[in-house]
C-alpha positions as YAML, in Angstrom:
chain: A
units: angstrom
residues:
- id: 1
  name: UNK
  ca: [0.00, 0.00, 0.00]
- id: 2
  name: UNK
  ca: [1.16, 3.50, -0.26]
- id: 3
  name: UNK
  ca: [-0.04, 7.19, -0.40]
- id: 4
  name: UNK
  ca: [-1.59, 7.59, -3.49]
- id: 5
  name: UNK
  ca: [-1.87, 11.36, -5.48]
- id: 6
  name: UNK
  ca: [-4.30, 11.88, -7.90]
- id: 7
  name: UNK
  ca: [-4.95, 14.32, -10.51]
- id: 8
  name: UNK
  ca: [-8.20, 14.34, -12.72]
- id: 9
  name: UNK
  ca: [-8.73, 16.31, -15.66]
- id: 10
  name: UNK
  ca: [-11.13, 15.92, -18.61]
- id: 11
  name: UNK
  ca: [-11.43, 12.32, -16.66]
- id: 12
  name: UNK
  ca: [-7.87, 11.18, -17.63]
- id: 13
  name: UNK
  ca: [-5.14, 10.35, -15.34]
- id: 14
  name: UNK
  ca: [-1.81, 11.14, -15.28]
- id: 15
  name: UNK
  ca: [0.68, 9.20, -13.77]
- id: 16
  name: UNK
  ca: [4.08, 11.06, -11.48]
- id: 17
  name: UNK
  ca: [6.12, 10.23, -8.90]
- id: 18
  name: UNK
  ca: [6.16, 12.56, -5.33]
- id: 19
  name: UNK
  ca: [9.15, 13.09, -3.50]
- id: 20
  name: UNK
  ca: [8.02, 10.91, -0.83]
- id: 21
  name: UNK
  ca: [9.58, 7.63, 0.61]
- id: 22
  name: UNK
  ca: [6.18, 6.63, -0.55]
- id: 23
  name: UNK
  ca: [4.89, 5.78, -3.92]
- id: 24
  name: UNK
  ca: [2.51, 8.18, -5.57]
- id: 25
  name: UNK
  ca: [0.41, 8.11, -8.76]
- id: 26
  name: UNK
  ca: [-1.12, 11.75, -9.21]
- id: 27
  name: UNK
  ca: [-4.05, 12.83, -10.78]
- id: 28
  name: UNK
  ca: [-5.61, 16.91, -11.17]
- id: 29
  name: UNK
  ca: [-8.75, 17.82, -10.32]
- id: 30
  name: UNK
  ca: [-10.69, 20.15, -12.96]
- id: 31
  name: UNK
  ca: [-8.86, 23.54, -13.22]
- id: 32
  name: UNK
  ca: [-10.86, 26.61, -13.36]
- id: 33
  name: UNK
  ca: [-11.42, 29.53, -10.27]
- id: 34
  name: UNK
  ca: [-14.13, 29.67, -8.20]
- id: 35
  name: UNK
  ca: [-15.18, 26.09, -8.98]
- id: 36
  name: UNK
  ca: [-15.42, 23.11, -6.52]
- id: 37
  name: UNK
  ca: [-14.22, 19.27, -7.23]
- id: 38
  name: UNK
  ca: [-15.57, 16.11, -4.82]
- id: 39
  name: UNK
  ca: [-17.73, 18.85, -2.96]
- id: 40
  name: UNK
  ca: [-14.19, 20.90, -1.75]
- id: 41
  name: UNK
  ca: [-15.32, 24.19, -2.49]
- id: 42
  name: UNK
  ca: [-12.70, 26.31, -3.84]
- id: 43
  name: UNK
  ca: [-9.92, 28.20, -1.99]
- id: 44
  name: UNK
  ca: [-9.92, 24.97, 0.35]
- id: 45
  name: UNK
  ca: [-8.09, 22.10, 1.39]
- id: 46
  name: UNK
  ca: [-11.17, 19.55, 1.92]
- id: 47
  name: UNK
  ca: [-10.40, 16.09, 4.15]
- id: 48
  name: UNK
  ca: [-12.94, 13.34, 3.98]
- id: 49
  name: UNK
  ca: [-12.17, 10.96, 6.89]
- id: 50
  name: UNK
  ca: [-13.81, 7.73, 5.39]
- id: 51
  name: UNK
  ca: [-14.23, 6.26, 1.37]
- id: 52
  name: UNK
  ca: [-17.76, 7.14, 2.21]
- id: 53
  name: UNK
  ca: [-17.19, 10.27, 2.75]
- id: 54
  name: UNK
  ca: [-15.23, 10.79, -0.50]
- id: 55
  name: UNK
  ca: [-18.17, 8.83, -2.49]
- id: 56
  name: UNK
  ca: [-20.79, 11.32, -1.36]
- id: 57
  name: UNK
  ca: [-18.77, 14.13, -2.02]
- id: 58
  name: UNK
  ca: [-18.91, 15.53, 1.73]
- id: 59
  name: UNK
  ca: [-15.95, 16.90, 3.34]
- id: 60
  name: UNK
  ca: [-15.69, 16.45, 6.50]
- id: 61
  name: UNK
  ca: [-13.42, 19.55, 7.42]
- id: 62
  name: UNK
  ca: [-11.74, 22.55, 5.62]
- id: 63
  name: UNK
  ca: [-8.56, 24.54, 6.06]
- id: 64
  name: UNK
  ca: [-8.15, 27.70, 3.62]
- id: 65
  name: UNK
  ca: [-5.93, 30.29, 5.55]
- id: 66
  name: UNK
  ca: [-2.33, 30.44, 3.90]
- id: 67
  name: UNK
  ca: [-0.15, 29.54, 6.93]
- id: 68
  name: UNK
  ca: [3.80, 29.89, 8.41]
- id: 69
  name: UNK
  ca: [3.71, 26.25, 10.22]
- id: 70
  name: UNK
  ca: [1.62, 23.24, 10.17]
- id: 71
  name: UNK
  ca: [-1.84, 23.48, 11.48]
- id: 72
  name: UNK
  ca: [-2.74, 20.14, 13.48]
- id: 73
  name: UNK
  ca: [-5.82, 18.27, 12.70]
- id: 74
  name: UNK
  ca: [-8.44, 17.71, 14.41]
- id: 75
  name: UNK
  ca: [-11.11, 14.94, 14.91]
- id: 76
  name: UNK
  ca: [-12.43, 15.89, 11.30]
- id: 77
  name: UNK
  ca: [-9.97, 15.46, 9.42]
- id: 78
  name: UNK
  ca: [-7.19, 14.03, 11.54]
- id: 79
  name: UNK
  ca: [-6.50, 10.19, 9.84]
- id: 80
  name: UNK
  ca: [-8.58, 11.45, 6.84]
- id: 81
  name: UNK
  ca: [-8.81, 9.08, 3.73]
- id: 82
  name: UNK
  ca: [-9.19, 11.44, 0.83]
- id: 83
  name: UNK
  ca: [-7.47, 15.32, 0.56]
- id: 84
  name: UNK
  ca: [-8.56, 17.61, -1.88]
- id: 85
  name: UNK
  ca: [-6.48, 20.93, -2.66]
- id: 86
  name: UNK
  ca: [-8.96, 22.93, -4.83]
- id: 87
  name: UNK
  ca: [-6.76, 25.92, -4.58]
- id: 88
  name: UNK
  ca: [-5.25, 27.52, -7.96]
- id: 89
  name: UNK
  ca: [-2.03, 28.83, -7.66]
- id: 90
  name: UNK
  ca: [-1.29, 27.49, -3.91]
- id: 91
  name: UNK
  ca: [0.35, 24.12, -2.75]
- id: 92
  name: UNK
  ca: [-0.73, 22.47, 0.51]
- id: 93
  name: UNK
  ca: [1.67, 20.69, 2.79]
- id: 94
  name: UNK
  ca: [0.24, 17.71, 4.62]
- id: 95
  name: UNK
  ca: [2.18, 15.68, 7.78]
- id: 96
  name: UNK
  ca: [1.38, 12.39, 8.11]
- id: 97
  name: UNK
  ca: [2.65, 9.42, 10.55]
- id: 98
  name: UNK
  ca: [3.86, 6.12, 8.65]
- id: 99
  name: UNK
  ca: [1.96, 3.75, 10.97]
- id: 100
  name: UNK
  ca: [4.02, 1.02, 11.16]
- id: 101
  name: UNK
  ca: [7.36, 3.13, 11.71]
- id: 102
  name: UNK
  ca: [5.41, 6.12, 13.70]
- id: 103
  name: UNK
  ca: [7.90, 8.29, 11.15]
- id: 104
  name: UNK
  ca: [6.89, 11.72, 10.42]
- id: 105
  name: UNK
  ca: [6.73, 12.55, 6.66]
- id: 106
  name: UNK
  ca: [5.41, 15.11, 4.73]
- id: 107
  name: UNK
  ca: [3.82, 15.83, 1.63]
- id: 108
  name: UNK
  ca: [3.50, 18.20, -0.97]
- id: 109
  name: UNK
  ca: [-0.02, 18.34, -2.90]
- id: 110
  name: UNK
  ca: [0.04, 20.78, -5.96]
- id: 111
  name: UNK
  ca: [-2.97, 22.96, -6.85]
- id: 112
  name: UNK
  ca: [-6.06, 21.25, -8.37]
- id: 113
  name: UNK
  ca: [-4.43, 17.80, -6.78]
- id: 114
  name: UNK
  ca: [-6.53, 15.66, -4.26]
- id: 115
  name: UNK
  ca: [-4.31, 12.40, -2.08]
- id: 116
  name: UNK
  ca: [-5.49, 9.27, -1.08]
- id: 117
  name: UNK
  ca: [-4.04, 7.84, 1.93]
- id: 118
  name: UNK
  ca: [-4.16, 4.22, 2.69]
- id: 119
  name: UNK
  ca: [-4.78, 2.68, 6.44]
- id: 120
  name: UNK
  ca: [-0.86, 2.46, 6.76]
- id: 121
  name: UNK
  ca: [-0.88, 6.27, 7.28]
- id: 122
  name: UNK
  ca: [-2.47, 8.77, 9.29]
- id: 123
  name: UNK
  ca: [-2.48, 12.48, 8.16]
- id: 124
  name: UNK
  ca: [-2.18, 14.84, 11.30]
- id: 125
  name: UNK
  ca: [-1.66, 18.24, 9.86]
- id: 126
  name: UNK
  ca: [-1.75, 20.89, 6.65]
- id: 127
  name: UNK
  ca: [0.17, 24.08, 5.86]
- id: 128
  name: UNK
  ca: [-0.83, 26.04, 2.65]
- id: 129
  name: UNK
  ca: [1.71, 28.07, 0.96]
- id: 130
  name: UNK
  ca: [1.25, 30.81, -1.49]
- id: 131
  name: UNK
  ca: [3.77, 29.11, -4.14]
- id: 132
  name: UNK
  ca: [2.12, 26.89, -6.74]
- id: 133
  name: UNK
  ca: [5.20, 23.93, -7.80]
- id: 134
  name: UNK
  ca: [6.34, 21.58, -5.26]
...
């Protein structure tokens, strides 16, 4: 299992590799301002703490202020499943805890990217910087 980034545009998927110890495959969610994807309206970061959750399209929790250190999660969104970043032009940093290790990691979710993280690793918090390239 691993964390897995995904990127869906014009319902294709692109395939790339994060700088993570972790294997990614990324997909985009649809570009355009003001617009939502999964039911993460934008400027936000959206977490969905189950699959069901993501199915339904209802976040459970949303962080959208553009921050100097990691904000730590809380019980709706802490451990989440999905993470959307409908932002533009902004990258969101998530920490997360590899489960079986209890290492910290981090990782770097572009604009218009959302993450999938499997049960071997718990997300515990999100920064959002104003630069758009990870």
């Amino acid at each position: 299992m691993s964390v897995r980034t995904v990127k869906a545009k014009s319902l294709t998927r692109l395939g790339l590799v994060v700088g993570l110890a972790a294997t990614a495959a990324v997909v985009a969610a649809p570009t355009a301002s003001a617009e939502s994807y999964n039911g993460c309206a934008w400027p936000r970061v959206c977490f969905y703490l189950t699959d069901a959750n993501w199915n339904s399209a209802a976040p459970t929790a949303a962080f959208q202020d553009v921050t100097t250190s990691y904000q730590n999660l809380g019980s709706r969104s802490r451990g989440a499943d999905w993470v959307v970043n409908s932002r533009n032009d902004d990258r969101a940093y998530l920490r997360y805890i590899r489960n079986s290790t209890g290492a910290t990691e981090y990782l770097c979710l572009p604009p218009n990217y959302h993450v999938h993280f499997s049960s071997e690793f718990t997300v515990t918090g999100v920064r959002i910087d104003t630069a758009a390239d990870c």
